[in-house]
FIMAR-448866 format. One line per field, with one value per residue: residue number from 1; residue in three letters; x, y, z of N, C-alpha, C in turn. Coordinates in pm, whole numbers, plus 32768, in hexadecimal, padded with zeros to 4 digits. Each point is the difference from the previous one (the first is absolute). Layout:
seq = (NUM:...)
type = (ALA:...)
n.xx = (X:...)
n.yy = (Y:...)
n.zz = (Z:...)
ca.xx = (X:...)
ca.yy = (Y:...)
ca.zz = (Z:...)
c.xx = (X:...)
c.yy = (Y:...)
c.zz = (Z:...)
***
This chain:
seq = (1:2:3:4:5:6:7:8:9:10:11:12:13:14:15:16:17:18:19:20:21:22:23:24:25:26:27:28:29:30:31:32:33:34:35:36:37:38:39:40:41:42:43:44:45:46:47:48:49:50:51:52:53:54:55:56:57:58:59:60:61:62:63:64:65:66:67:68:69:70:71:72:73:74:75:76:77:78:79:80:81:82:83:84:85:86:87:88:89:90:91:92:93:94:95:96:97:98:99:100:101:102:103:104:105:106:107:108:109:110:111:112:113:114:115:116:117:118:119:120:121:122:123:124:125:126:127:128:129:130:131:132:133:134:135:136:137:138:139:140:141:142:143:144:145:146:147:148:149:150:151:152:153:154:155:156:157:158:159:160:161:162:163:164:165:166:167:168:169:170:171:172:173:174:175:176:177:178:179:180:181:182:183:184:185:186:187:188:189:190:191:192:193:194:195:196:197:198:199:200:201:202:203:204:205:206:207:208:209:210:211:212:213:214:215:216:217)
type = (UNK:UNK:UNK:UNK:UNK:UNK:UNK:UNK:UNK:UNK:UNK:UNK:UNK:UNK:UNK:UNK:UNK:UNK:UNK:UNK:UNK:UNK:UNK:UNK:UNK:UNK:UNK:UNK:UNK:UNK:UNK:UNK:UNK:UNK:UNK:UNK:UNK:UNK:UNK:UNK:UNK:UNK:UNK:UNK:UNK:UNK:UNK:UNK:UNK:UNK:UNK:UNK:UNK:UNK:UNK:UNK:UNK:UNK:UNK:UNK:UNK:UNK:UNK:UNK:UNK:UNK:UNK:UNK:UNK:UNK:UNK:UNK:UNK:UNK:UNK:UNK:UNK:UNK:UNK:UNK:UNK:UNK:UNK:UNK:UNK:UNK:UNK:UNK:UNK:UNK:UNK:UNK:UNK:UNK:UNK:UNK:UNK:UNK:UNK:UNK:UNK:UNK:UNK:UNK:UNK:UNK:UNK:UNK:UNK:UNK:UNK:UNK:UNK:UNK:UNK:UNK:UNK:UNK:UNK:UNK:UNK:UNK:UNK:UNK:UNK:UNK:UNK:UNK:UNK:UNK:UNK:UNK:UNK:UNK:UNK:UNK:UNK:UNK:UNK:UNK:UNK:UNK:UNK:UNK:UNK:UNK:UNK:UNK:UNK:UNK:UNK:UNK:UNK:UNK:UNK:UNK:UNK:UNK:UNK:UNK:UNK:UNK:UNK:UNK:UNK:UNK:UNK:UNK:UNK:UNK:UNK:UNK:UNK:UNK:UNK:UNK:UNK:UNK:UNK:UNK:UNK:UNK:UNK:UNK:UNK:UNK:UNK:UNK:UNK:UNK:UNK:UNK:UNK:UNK:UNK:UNK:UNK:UNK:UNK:UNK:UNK:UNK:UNK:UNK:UNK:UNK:UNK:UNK:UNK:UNK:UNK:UNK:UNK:UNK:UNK:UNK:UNK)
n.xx = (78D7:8009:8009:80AA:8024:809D:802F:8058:801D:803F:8051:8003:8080:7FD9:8006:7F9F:8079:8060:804C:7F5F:8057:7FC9:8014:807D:8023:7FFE:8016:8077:7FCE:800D:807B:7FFD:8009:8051:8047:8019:7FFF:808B:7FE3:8066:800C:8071:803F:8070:7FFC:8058:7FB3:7FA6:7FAD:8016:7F9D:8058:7FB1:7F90:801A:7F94:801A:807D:7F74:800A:8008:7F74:802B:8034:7FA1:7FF7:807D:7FDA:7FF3:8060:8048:7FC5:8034:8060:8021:805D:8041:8055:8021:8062:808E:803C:805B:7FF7:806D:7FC5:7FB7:7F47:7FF3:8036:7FEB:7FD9:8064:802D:7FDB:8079:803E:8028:8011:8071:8017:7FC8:8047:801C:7FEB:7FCB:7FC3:7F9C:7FF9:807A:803F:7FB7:80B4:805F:8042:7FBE:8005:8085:804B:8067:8051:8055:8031:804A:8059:8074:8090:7FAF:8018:7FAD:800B:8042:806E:7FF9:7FC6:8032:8046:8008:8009:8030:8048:801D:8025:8035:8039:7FF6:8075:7FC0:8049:800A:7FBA:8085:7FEF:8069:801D:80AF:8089:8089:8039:8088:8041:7FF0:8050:7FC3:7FBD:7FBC:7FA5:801D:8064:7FED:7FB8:8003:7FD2:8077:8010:7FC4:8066:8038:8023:8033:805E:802B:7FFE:8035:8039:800C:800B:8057:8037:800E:7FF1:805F:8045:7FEB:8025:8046:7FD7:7FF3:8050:7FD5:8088:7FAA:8071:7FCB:8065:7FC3:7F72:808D:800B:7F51:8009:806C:7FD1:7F66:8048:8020:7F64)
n.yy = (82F5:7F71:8045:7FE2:7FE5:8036:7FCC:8042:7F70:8091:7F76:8060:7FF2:8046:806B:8039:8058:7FAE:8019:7FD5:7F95:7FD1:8069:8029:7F5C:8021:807A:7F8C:7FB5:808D:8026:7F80:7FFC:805C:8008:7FAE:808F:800A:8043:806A:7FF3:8058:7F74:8065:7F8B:805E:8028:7F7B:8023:7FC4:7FEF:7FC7:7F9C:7FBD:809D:8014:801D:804A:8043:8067:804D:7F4C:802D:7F71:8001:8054:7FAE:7FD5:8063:8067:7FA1:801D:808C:7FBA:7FE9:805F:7FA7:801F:7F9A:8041:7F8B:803E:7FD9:7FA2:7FEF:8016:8051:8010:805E:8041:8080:7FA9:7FD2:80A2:7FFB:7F99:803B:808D:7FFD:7FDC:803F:803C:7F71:801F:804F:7F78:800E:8016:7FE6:8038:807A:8053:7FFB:8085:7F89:7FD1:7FB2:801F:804F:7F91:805D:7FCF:8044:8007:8030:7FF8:8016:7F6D:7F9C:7FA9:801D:7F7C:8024:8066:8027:7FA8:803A:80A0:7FE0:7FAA:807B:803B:7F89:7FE5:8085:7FA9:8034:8022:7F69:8058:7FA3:8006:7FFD:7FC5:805A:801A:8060:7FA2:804F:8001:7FB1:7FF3:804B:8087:8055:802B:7FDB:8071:803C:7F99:8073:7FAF:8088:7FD8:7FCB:7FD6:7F85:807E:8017:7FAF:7FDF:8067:7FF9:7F89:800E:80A1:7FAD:7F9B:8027:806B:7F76:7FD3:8072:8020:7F71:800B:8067:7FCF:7FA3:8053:7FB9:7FC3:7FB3:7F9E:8050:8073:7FEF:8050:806B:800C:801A:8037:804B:7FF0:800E:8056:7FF6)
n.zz = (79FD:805F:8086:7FE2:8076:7FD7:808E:8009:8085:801B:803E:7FD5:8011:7F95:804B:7FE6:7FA8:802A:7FB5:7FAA:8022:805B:8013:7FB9:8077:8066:7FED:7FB3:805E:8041:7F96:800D:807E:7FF4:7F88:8060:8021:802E:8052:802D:8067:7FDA:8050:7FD5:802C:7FD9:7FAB:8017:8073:7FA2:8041:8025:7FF5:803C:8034:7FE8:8078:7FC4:7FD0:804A:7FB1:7FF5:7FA8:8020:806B:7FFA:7FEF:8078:802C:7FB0:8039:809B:7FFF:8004:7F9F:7FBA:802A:7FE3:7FFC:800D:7FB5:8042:7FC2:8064:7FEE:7F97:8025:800D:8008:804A:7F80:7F98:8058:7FF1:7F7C:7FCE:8065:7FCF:7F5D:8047:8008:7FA9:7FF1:806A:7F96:8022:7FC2:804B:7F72:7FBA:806B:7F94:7FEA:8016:7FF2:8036:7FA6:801E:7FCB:8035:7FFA:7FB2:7FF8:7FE7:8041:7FA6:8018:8053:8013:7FE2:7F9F:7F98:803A:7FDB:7F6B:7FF0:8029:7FBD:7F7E:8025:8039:7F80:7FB7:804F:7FD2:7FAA:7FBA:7F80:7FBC:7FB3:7FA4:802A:8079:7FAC:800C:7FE1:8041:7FCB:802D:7FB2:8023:808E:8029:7FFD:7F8C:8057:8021:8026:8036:800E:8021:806E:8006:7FB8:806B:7FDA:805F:8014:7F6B:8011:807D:8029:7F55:801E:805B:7F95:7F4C:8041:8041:7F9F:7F93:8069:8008:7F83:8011:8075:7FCD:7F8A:8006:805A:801D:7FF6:7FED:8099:802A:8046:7F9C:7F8A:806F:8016:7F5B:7FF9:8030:7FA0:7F8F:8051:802A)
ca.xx = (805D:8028:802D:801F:8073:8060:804D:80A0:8064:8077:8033:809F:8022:801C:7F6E:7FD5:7FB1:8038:7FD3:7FE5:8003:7F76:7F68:7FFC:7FCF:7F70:7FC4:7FBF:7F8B:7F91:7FFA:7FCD:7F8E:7F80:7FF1:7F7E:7F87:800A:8028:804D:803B:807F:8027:80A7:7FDE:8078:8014:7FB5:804F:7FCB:806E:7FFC:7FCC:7FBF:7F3C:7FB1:8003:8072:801B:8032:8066:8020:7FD9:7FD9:7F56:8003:8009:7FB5:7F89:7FFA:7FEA:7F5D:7F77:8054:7FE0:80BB:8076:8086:80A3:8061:805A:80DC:8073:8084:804C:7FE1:7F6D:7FBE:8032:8001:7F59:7FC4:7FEC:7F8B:7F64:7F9A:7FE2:7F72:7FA8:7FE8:7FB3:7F84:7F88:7F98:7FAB:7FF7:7F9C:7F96:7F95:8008:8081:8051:803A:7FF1:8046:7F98:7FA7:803C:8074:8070:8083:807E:8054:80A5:8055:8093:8064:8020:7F93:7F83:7F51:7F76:7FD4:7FAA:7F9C:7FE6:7FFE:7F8A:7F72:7FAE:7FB1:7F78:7F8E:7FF8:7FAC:7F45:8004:7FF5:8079:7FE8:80C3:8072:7FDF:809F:809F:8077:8080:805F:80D1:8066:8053:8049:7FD5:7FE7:7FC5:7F56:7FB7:8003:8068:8002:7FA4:7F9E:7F9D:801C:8015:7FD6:7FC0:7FCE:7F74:7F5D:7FC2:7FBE:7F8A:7FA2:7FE0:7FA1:7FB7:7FC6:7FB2:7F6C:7FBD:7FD5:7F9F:7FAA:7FBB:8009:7FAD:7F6F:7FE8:8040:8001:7FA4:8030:7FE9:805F:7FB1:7FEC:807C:8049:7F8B:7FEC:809C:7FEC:7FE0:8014:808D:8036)
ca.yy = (7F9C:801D:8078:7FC9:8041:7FA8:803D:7FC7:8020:7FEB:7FF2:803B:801E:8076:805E:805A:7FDC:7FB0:7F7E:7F60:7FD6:7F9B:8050:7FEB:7FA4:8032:807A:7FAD:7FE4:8079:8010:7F70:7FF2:806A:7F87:7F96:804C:7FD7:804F:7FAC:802E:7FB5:8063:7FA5:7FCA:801F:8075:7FFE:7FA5:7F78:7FAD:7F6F:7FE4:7FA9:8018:807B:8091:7FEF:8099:80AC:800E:7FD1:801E:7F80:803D:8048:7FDC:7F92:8022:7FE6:7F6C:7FC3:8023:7FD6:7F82:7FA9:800C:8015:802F:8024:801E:8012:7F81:804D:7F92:7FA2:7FE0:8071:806A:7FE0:8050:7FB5:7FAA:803F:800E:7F65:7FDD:8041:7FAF:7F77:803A:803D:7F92:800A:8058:7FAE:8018:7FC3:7FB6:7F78:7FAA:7FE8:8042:80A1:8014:7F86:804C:8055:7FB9:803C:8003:802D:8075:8009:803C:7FF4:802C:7F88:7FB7:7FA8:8034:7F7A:7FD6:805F:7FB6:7F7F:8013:8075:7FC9:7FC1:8053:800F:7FA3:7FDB:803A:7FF8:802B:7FAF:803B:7FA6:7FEE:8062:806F:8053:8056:7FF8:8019:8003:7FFC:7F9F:7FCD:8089:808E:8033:8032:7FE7:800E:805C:7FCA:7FA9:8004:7F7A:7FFA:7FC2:7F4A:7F9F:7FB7:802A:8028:7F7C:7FDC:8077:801B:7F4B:804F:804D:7FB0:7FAD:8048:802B:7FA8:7FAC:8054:8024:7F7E:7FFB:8067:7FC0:7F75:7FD8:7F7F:8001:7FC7:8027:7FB4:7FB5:7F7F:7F84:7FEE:7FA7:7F52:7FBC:7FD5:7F4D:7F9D:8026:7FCF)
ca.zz = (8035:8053:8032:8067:8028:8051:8036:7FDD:805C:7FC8:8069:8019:8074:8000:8017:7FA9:7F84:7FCC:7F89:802E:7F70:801C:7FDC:7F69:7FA4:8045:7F78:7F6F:8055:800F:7FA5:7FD0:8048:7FE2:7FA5:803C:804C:809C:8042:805A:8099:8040:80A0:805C:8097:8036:8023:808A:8061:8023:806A:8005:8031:7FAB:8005:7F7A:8036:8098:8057:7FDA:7F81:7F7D:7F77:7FC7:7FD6:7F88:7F74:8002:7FC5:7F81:8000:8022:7FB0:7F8B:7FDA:7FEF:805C:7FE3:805F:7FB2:8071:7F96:8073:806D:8012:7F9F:8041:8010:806B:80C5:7FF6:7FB9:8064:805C:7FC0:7FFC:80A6:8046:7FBA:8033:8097:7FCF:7FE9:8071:8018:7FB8:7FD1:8076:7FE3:7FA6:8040:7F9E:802B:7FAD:7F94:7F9C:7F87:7FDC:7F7E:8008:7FA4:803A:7FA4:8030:7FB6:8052:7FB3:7FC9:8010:8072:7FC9:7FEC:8089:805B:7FC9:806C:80AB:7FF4:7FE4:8080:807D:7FF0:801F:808B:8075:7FBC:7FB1:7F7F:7FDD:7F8E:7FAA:7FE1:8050:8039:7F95:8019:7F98:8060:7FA5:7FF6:8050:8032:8014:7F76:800F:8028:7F8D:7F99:7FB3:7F8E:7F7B:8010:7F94:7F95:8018:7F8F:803E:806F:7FD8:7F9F:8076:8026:7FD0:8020:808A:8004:7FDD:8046:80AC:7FEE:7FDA:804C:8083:7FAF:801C:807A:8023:7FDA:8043:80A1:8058:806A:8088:8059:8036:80C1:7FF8:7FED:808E:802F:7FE7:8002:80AE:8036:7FEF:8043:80A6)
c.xx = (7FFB:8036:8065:807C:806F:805A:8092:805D:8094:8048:80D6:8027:8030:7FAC:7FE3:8048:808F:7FEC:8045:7FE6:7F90:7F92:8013:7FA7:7F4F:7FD0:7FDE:7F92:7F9A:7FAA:7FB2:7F5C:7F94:7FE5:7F5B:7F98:8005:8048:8077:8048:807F:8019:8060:7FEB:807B:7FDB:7F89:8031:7FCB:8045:7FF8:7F9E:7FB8:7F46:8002:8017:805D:7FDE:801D:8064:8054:7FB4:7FAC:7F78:800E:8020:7FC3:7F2D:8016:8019:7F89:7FA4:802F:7FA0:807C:805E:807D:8094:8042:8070:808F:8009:806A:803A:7FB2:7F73:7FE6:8018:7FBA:7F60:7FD3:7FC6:7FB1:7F8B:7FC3:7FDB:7F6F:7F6B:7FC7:7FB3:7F65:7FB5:7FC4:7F7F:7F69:7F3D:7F8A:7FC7:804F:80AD:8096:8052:7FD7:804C:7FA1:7FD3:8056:8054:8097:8076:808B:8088:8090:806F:808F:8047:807E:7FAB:7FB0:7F6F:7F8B:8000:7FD9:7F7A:7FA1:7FDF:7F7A:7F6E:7FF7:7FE1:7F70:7F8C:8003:7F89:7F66:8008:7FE4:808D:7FFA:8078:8034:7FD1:808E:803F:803A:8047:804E:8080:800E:8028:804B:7FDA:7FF5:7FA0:7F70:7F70:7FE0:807A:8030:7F6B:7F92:7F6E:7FE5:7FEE:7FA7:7F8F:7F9E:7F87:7FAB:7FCC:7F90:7F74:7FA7:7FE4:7F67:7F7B:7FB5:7FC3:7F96:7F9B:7F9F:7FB5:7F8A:7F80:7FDF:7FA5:7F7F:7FEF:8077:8004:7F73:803E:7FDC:804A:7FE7:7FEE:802A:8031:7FE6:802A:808B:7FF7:7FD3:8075:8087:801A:8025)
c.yy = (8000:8043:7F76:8058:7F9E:804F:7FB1:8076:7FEF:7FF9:802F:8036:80A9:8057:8066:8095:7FC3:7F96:7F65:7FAB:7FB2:809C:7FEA:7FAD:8017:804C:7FAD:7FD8:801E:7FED:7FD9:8004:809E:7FCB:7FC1:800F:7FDA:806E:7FC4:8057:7FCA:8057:7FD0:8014:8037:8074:8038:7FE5:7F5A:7FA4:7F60:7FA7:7F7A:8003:8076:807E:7FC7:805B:806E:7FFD:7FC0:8018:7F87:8017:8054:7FCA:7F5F:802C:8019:7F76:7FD1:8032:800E:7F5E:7FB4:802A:8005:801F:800B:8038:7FF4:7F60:804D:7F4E:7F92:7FC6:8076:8070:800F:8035:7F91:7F6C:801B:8024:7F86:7FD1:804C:7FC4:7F6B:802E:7FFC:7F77:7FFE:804B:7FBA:8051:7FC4:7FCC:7F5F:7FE8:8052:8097:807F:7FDF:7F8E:805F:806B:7FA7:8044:7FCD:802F:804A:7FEE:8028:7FED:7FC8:7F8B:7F84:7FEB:8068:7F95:7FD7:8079:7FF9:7F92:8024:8049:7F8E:7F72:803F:803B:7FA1:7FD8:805D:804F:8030:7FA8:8019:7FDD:7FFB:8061:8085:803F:8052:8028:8018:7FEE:8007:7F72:7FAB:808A:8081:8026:8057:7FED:803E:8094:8013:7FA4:7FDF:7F9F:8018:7FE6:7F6F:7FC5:7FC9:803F:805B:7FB6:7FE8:8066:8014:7F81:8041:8033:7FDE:7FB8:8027:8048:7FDC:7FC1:8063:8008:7FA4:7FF9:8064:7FFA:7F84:7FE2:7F8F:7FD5:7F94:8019:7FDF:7FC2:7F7E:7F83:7FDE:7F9B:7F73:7FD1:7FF7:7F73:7FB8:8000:7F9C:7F75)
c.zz = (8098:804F:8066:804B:801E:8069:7FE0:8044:7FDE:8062:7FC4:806B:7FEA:8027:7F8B:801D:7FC4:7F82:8030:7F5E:8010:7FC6:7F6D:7FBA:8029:7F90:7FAE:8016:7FED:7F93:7F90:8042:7FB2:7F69:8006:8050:807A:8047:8057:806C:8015:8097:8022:8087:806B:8041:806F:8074:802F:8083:7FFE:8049:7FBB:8008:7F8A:806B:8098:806C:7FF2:7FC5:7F95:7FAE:7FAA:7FC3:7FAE:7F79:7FF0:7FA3:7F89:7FA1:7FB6:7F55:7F58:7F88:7FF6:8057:7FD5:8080:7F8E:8086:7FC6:8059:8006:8049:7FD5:8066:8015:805B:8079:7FFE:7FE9:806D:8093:7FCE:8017:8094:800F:7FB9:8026:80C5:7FB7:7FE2:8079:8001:7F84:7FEC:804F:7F97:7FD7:800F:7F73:805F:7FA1:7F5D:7F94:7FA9:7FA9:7F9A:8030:7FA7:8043:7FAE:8048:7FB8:803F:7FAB:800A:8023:8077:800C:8036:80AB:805E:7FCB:803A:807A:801E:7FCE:8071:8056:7FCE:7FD8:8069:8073:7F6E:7F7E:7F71:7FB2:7F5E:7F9F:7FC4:8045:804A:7F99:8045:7FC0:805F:7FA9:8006:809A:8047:8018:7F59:7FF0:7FF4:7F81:7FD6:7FC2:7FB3:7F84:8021:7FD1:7F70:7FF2:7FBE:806E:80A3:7FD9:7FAC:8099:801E:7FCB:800E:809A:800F:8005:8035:8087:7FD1:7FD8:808A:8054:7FB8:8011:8080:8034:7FD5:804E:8062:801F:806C:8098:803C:806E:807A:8001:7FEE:804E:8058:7FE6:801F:80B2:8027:7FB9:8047:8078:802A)
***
């Protein structure tokens, strides 16, 4: 079988070795993914020192590079992030900035950014609503900055209306629906890397560049 890898960033705002109801749903994951002969790298991004910014390296003592290369040498991408006032967390908005710094670093032959060719997904977790809109939010950043997104590349558990209790405590590995998602997720991202690695996007983006220039002026 294919040899593929996924990295899955767990943007909580808790540091290690604190429990995180986003790793829970992360482990089912894992889980799933070894299942499918996919290896997988989780890195709570908290617990680096990532600094803010909108380039791939801020300088002495960001950490960013570093988890930007396991990225790189990844086939599947995974954010996975809690809500927090019903949108993604303060980590999670600082991944999609620095990720969004790295389309600069565009390939001398054919323009394609570090994340082309890759397969990304999105995981969330929280203890009331606006999942489908962090969802939303996470998978356009990553097609946006090159990523392949394919169908049903999201899972999610969220409580009731209100405060309440969060997905281990409330058993959310039981959910029905967060686990039919989860396993269409797996499925599906590894399928595509699976494809994507035999038959790489060949785009050439420079040249697209070229031609949208004449017809620009």
């Amino acid at each position: 079988m294919m040899s593929l890898k996924a990295v899955i960033l767990n943007c909580t705002l808790k540091k290690s070795p604190d429990v995180s109801n986003t790793e829970a749903l992360i482990d089912k994951a894992t889980e799933l993914y070894a299942e499918s002969g996919v290896t997988t790298k989780v890195i709570r991004v908290i617990d680096f020192k990532v600094a803010f910014g909108n380039t791939s390296d801020e300088g002495k003592g960001d950490d960013w590079p570093l988890i930007l290369e396991e990225i790189k040498a990844a086939q599947i991408f995974i954010i996975a992030t809690p809500i927090w006032l019903g949108d993604k967390s303060a980590v999670c908005k600082m991944v999609i900035e620095r990720i969004d710094g790295s389309t600069s670093e565009e390939d001398p032959i054919n323009g394609q950014p570090p994340l082309y060719n890759k397969v990304g997904g999105v995981l969330v977790t929280g203890n009331e609503d606006g999942a489908k809109k962090v969802c939303a939010d996470v998978l356009f950043s990553l097609d946006h900055s090159g990523c392949s997104i394919p169908p049903n590349s999201m899972a999610y558990w969220v409580g009731t209306a209100g405060p309440g209790p969060s997905y281990i405590e409330a058993n959310g590995d039981r959910h029905f629906f967060t686990n039919k998602n989860l396993r269409s997720l797996v499925a599906n991202t590894a399928y595509l890397a699976r494809v994507l690695k035999e038959n790489p996007i060949p785009t050439n983006l420079l040249a697209i560049g070229e031609e949208a220039k004449k017809e620009s002026r």
